[in-house]
C-alpha positions in Angstrom: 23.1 1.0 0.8 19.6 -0.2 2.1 18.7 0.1 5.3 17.8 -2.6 8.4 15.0 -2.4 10.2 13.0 -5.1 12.7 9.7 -5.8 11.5 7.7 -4.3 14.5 9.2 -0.8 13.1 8.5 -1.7 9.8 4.8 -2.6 10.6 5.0 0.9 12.7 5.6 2.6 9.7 2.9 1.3 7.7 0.8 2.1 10.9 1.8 5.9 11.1 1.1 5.8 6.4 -2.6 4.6 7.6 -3.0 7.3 10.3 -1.7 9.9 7.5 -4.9 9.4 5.3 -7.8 12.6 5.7 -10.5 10.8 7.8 -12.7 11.8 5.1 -11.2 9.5 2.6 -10.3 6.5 5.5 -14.5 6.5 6.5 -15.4 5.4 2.9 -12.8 2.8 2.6 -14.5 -0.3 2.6 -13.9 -3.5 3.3 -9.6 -4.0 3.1 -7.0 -5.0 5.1 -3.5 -3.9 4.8 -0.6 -6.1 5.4 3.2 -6.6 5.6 4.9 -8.9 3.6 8.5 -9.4 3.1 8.6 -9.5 -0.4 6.3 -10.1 -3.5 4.5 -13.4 -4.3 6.7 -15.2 -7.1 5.4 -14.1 -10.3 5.5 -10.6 -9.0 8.6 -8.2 -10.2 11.2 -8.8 -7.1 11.3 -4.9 -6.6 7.5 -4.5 -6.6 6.7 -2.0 -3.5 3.0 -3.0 -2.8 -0.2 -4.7 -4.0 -3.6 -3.9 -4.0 -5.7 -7.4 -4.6 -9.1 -7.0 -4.6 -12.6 -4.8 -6.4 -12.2 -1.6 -6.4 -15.0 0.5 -5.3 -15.8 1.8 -8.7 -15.7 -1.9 -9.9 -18.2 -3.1 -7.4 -21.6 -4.6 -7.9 -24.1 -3.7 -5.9 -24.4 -7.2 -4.1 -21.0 -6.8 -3.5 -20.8 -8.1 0.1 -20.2 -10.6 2.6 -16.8 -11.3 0.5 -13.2 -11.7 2.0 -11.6 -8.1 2.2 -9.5 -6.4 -0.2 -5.7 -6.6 0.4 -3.0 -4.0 0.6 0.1 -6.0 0.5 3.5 -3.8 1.5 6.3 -5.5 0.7 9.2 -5.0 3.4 12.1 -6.1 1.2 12.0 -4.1 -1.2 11.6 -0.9 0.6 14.0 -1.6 2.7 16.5 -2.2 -0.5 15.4 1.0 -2.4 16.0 3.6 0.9 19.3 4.6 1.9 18.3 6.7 5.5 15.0 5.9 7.8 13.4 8.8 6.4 13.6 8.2 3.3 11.7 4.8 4.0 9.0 6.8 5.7 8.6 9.0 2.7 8.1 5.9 0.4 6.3 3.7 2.8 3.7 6.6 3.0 3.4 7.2 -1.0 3.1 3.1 -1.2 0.4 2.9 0.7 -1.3 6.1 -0.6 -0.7 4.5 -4.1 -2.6 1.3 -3.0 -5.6 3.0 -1.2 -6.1 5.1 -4.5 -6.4 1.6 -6.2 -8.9 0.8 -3.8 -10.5 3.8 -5.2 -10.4 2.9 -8.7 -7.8 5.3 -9.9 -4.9 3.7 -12.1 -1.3 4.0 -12.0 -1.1 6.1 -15.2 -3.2 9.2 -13.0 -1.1 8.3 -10.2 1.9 8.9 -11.8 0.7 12.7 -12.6 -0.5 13.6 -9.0 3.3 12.0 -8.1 2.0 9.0 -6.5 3.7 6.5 -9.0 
């Protein structure tokens, strides 16, 4: 049965995920936001977990600058569907937003899926 939880915690959540990243990895993230949604843009699957929308780093040109940040999109609905106890949320809320920083990164889902990120 999914779980309730107000949007402030939710938000919390994702907040405590960032805070979880090595501050060697979080100094050479550039340029990207992360953000709550409550559920994917239409044209997305319904149960989609997150969204990285931008270049990633490995991608970039080098007059890659003064453009709009990257997005990390967390989708609240969903997560909230899939977990059955808050700390099972946590767990997935943290390898969501893992999984969308390594996009940011330039590594793909397929090597995600073998370090268990996918």
């Amino acid at each position: 049965m999914p779980i309730e939880m107000s949007r402030e915690r939710f938000e919390a959540l994702v907040d405590q995920a960032l805070d979880q990243i090595p501050d060697g990895i979080a100094a050479v993230v550039d340029n990207l936001v992360v953000l709550v949604e409550d559920r994917p843009p239409e044209g997305e699957p319904p149960d989609l977990l997150g969204l990285y929308d931008g270049v990633a780093l490995t991608e970039r040109q080098a007059n890659h600058g003064g453009e709009l940040p990257d997005r990390i999109l967390v989708f609240r609905e969903p997560l909230l569907d899939m977990c059955a106890t808050e700390d099972e949320l946590v767990e997935e809320v943290e390898i969501t937003v893992v999984h969308e920083i390594a996009h940011h990164f330039g590594i793909d889902d397929a090597h995600l899926h073998e370090l268990g990120y996918g």
